[in-house]
C-alpha positions as CSV (number, residue, x, y, z in Angstrom):
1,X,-16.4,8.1,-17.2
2,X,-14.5,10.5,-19.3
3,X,-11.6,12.4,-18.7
4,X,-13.5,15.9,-18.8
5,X,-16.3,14.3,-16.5
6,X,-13.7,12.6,-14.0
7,X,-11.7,16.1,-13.9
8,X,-14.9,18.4,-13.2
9,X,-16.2,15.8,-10.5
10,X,-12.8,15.9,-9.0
11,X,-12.4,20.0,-9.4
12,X,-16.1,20.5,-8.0
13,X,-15.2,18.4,-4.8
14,X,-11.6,19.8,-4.2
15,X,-13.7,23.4,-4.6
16,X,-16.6,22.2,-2.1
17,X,-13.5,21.2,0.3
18,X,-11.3,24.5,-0.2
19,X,-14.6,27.0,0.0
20,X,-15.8,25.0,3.0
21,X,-12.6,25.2,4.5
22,X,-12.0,29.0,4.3
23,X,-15.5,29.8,5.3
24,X,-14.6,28.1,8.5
25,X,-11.5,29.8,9.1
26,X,-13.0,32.9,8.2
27,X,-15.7,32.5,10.9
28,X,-13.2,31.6,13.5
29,X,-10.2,33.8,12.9
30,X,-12.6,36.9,11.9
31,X,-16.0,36.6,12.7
32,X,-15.7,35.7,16.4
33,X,-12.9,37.2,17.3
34,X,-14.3,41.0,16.4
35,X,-17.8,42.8,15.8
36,X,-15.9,45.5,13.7
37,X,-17.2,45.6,10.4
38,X,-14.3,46.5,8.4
39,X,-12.3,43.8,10.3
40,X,-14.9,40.8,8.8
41,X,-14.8,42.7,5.7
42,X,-11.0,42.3,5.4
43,X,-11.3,38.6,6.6
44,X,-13.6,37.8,3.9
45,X,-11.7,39.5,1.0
46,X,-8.4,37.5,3.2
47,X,-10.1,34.4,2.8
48,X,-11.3,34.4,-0.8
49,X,-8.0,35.0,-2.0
50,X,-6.7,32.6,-0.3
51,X,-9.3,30.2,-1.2
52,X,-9.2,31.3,-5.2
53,X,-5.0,30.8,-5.3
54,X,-5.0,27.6,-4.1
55,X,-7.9,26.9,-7.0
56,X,-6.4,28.8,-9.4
57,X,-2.6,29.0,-8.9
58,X,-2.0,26.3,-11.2
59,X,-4.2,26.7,-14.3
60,X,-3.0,30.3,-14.5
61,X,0.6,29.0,-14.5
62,X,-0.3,27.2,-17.6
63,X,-2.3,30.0,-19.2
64,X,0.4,32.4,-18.5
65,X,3.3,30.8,-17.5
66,X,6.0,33.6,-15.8
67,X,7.7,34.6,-12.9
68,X,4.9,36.0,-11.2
69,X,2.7,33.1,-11.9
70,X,5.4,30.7,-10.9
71,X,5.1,33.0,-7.4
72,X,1.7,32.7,-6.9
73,X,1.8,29.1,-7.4
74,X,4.3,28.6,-4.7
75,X,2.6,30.8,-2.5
76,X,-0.3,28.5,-2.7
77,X,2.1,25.5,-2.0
78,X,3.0,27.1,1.3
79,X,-0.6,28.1,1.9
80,X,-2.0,25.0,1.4
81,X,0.3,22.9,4.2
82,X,-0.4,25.8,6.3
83,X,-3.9,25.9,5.8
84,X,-4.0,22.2,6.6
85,X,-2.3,22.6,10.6
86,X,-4.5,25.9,11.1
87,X,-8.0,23.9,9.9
88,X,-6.4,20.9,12.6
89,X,-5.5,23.6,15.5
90,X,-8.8,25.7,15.0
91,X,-10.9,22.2,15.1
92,X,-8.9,21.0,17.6
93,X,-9.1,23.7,19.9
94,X,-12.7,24.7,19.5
95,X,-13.3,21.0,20.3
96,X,-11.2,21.3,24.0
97,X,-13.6,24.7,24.1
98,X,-16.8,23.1,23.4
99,X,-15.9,20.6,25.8
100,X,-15.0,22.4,28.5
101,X,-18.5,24.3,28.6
102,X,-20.3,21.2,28.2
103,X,-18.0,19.6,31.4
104,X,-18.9,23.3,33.2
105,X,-23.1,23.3,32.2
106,X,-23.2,19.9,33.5
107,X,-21.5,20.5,37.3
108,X,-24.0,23.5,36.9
109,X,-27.2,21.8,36.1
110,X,-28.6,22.8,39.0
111,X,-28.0,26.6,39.5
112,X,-29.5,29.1,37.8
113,X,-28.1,29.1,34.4
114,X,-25.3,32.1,34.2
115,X,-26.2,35.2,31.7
116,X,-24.0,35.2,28.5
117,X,-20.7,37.1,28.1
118,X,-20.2,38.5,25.1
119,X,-16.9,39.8,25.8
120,X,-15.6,36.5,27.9
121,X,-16.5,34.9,24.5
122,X,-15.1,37.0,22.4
123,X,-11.5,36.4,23.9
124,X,-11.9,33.3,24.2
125,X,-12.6,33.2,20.4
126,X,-8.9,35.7,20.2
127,X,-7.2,33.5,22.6
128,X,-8.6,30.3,20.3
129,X,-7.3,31.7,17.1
130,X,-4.0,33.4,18.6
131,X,-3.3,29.6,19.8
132,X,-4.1,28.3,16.2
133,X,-1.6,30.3,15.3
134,X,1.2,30.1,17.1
135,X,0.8,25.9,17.0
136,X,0.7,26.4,13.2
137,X,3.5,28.6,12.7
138,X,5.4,25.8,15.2
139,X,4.4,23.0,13.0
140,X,4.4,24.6,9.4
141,X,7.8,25.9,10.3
142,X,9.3,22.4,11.5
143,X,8.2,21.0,8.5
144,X,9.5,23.1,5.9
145,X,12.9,22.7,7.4
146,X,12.7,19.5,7.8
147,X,11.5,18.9,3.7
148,X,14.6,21.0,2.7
149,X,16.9,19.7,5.4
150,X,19.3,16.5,4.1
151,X,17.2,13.3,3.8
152,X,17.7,10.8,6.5
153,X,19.4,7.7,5.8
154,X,17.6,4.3,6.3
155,X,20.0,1.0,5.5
156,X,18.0,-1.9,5.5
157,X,19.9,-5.8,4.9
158,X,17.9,-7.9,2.4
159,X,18.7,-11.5,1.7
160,X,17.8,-11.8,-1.9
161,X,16.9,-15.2,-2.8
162,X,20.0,-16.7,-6.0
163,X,22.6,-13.6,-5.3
164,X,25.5,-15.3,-5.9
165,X,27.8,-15.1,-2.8
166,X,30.4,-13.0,-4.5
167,X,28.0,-10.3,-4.2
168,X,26.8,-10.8,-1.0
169,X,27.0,-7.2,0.4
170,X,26.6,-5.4,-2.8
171,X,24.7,-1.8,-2.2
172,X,22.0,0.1,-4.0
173,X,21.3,3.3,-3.1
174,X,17.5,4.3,-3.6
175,X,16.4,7.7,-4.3
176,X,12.5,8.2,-5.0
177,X,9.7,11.4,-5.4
178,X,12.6,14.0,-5.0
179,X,10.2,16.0,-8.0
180,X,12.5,18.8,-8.7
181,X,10.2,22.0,-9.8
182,X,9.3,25.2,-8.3
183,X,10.2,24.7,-5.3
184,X,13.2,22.0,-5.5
185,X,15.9,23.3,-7.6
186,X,19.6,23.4,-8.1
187,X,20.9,24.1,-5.4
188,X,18.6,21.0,-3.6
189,X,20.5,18.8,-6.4
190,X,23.9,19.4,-5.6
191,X,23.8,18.6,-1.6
192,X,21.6,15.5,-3.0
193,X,24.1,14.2,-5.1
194,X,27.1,15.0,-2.2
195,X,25.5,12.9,0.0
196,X,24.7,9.8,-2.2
197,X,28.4,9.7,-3.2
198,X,29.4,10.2,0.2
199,X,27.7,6.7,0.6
200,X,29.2,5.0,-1.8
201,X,27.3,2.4,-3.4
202,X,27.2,-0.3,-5.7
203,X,24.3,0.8,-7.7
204,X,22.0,4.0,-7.8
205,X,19.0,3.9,-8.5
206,X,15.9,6.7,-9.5
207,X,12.2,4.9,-8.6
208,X,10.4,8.1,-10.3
209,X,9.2,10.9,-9.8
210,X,11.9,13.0,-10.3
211,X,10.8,15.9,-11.9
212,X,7.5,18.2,-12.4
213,X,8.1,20.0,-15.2
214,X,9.8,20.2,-19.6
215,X,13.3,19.7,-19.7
216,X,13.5,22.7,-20.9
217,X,12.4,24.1,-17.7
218,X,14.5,22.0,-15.1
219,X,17.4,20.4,-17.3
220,X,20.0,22.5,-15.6
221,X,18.6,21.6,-11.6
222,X,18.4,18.1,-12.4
223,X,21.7,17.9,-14.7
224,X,23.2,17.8,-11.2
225,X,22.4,14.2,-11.1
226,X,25.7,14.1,-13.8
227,X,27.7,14.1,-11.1
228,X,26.1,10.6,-9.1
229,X,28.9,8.2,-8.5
230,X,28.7,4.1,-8.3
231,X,30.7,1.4,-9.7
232,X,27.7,0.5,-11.5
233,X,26.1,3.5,-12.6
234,X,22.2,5.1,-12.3
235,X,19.4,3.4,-13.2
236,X,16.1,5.3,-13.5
237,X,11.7,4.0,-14.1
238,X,9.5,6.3,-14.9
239,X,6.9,7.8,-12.3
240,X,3.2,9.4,-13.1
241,X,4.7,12.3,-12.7
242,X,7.5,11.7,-15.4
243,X,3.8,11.4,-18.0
244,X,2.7,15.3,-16.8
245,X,6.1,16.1,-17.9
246,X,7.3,14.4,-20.8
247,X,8.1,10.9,-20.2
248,X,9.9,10.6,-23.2
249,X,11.5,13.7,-23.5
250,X,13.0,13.5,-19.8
251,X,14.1,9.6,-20.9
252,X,16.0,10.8,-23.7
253,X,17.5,13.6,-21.4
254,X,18.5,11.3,-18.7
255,X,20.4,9.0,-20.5
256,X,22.3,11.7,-22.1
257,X,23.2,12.8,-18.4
258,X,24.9,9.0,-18.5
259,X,21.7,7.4,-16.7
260,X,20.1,4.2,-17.6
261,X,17.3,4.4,-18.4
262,X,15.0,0.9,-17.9
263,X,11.4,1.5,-20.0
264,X,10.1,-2.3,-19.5
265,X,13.8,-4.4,-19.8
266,X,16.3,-5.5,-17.6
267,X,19.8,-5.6,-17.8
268,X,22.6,-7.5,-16.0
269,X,24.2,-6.1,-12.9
270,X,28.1,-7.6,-12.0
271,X,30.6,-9.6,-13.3
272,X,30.2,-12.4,-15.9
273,X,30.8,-15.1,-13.4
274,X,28.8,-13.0,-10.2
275,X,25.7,-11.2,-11.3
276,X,21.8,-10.6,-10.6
277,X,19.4,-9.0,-13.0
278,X,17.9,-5.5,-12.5
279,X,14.7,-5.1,-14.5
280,X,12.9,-1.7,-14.6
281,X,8.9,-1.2,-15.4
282,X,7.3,2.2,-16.2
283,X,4.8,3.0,-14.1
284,X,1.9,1.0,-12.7
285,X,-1.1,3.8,-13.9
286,X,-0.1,4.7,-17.1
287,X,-2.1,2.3,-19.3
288,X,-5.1,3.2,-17.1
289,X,-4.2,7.4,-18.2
290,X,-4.3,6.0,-21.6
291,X,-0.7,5.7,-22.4
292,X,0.3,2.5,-25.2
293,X,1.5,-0.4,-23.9
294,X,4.9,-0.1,-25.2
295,X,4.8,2.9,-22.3
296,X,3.3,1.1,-19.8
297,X,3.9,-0.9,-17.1
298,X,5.0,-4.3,-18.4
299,X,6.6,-7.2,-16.2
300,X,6.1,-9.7,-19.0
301,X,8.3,-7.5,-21.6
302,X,11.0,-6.4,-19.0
303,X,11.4,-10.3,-18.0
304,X,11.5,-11.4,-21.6
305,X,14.6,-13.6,-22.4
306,X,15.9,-14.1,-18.7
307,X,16.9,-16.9,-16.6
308,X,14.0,-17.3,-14.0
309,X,15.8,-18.8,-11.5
310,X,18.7,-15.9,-11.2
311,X,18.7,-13.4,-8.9
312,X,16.4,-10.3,-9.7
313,X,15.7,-6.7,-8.6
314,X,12.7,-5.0,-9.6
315,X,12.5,-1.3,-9.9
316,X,9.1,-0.4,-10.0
317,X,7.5,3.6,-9.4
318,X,4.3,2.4,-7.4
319,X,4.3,-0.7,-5.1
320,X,0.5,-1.2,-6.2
321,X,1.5,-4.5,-8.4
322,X,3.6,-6.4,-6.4
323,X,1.8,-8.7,-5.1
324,X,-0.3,-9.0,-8.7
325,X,2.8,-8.9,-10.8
326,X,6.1,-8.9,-8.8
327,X,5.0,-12.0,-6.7
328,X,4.2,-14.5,-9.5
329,X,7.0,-13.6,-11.4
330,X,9.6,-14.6,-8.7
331,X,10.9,-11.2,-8.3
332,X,13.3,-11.3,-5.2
333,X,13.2,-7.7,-4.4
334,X,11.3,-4.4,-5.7
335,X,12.1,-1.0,-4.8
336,X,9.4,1.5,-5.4
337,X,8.2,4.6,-4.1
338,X,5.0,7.3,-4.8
339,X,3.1,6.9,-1.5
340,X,5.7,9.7,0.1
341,X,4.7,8.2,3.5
342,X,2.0,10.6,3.6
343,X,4.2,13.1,3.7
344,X,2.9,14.8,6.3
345,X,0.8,14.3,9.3
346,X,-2.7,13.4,9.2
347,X,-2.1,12.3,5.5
348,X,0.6,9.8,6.6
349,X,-2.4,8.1,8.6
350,X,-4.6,7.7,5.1
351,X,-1.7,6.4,3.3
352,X,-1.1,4.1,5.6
353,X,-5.0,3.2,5.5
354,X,-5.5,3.3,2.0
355,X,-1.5,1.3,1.1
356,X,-1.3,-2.2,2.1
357,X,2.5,-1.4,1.6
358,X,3.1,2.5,2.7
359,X,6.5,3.2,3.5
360,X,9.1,0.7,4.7
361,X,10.2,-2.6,4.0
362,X,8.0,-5.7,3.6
363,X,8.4,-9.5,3.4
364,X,6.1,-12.2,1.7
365,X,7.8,-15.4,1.8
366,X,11.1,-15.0,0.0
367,X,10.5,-12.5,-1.8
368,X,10.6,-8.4,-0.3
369,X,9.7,-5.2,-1.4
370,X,11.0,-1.6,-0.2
371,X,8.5,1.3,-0.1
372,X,10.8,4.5,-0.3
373,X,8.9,7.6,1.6
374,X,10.6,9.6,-0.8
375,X,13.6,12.0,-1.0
376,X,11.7,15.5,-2.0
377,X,8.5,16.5,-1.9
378,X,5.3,17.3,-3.7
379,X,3.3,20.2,-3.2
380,X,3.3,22.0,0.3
381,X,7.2,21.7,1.0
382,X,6.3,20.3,4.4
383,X,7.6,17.1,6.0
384,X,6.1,16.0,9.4
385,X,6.3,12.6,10.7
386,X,7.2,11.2,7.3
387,X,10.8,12.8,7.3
388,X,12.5,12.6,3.5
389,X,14.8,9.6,2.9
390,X,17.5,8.5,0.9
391,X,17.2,4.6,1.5
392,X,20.9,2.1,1.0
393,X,20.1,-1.2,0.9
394,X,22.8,-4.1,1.5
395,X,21.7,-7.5,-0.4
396,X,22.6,-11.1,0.9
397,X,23.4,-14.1,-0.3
């Protein structure tokens, strides 16, 4: 399948999905909650709007990228994660309706069936919506403030098969998907970067995803990252995301912000007598997007040269080729991110269905792997039941 056909199959399902969607809404916020004409007339122009920014938002950004674009497209951010809860509440609540008067017609089977009420219907249809509403607003608004709130912190002990016992102890500090953009800027950075110092450790390292967007367009928000602080340094892979944006562009940036950057090689982490190698991979889909080799993901390049049996750390964007790659060639540990945790409730349930590994940390004989839920956010800034993490891992001998 080409890339035109694959994109037009997936645009003419996600618009089957987002017209189907808003026709429902639309019949159960408007339609039976009022016989007035101009109040369905209003829903329906409500609704297609609605329905044509969350299409549309970001192909008119590209066409015409400005401030008002930018708006519209975080607009339909926001609209989409709160489209999502108010789909879940209508659904969920028609549901407790439909079986209420199916619990009510049967202890009534008997008696002369009772004439309809248009009016009882109609507020129950209000009362249906105005609920939807309020358990939206609830949700929607817990999970923007917990996306922008600080990450949590998750330390996890890993024995790590080799580490010399000089370094028993040593710390990274994994941060994952934060995808500075729109709606992740600046000011998001700087408390970022506070608290990672604040833990102090070893070794920091990026497992992609960082950005969504040119450097010309968010060098200054993510130039914060200057100001990380390890005895070691920052190491950062590539994510998918990292190819929308420039993947070599943003490597060339990042390392002048004093990062290292690890395209497929591995470098040596400690003291010439007490050390364990940390190799980096670019991400697991690119070669699939069409991306060379040399910009791929590549275990057998990034493992060239070393010493098998030392100590090793794999940074890797997706966790998808552990077990195919990671495994077999002895890595002790990977760190790796993308899956967000779902991000948000019902879609942390269909990660967790579709990943083998979602979110946490995993064992397969002596070897591990960490999956970091991520740090940001992509898309609706809305975190619920997958809060953000920054993730400090302690290695033992």
């Amino acid at each position: 399948m080409t890339p035109v056909l694959r994109f037009a199959l997936f645009f003419g399902i996600l618009s089957l999905l987002v017209v189907s969607g808003h026709v429902y809404l639309y019949r159960r916020l408007f339609r039976d909650t009022a016989r007035h004409s101009a109040w369905r007339r209003v829903g329906v122009g409500v609704m297609a709007l609605l329905a044509a920014t969350l299409l549309g938002s970001r192909m008119l950004t590209y066409l015409w990228p400005s401030e008002a674009t930018a708006l519209v497209e975080q607009v339909s951010w926001f609209w989409m994660g709160a489209a999502t809860y108010l789909l879940l509440a209508v659904l969920s609540l028609g549901g407790v309706r439909t079986l209420s008067g199916w619990l009510k017609r049967r202890r009534a089977v008997e008696a002369a069936p009772a004439p309809v009420s248009e009016e009882r219907r109609e507020f129950l249809a209000r009362a249906t919506a105005g609920a939807a509403l309020v358990a939206t607003g609830g949700i929607a608004s817990y999970g923007v403030w917990r996306a922008y709130h600080p990450p949590v912190v998750n330390e996890v002990a890993v024995k790590l098969p080799g580490l010399p016992k000089a370094l028993d102890g040593f710390t990274i500090i994994q941060l994952s998907d934060i995808h500075v953009g729109p709606l992740i800027q600046r000011r998001f950075m700087d408390a970022l970067v506070a608290q990672t110092n604040a833990l102090k450790g070893d070794l920091v390292c990026i497992t992609g995803d960082l950005v969504d967007g040119s450097v010309e367009e968010l060098g200054f928000a993510a130039g914060a990252l200057r100001e990380l602080r390890s005895r070691y340094g920052t190491y950062f892979v590539t994510g998918n995301h990292e190819y929308y944006s420039g993947d070599e562009e943003w490597s060339d940036a990042l390392t002048r912000m004093g990062m290292t950057v690890l395209r497929n090689r591995h470098v040596r982490i400690g003291e010439p007598g007490a050390s364990f190698d940390l190799v980096g991979v670019d991400d697991w889909g690119a070669q699939r997007s069409g991306y060379p080799r040399e910009r791929s993901y590549d275990l057998a390049a990034a493992t060239a040269g070393r010493d098998s049996s030392r100590a090793s750390v794999l940074l890797a964007h997706q966790p998808a080729g552990w077990r195919e790659q990671a495994l077999k060639a002895g890595m002790g540990l990977q760190l790796s991110g993308h899956t967000h945790g779902g991000q948000f409730f019902p879609f942390n349930l269909a990660v967790a269905a579709i990943w083998e590994h979602d979110a946490g940390l995993f064992r397969e004989g002596d070897s591990s792997i960490y999956v970091s839920r991520g740090t940001g956010f992509w898309g609706p800034p809305l975190r619920v039941a997958a809060p953000p993490e920054i993730v400090k891992v302690t290695l033992l001998a």
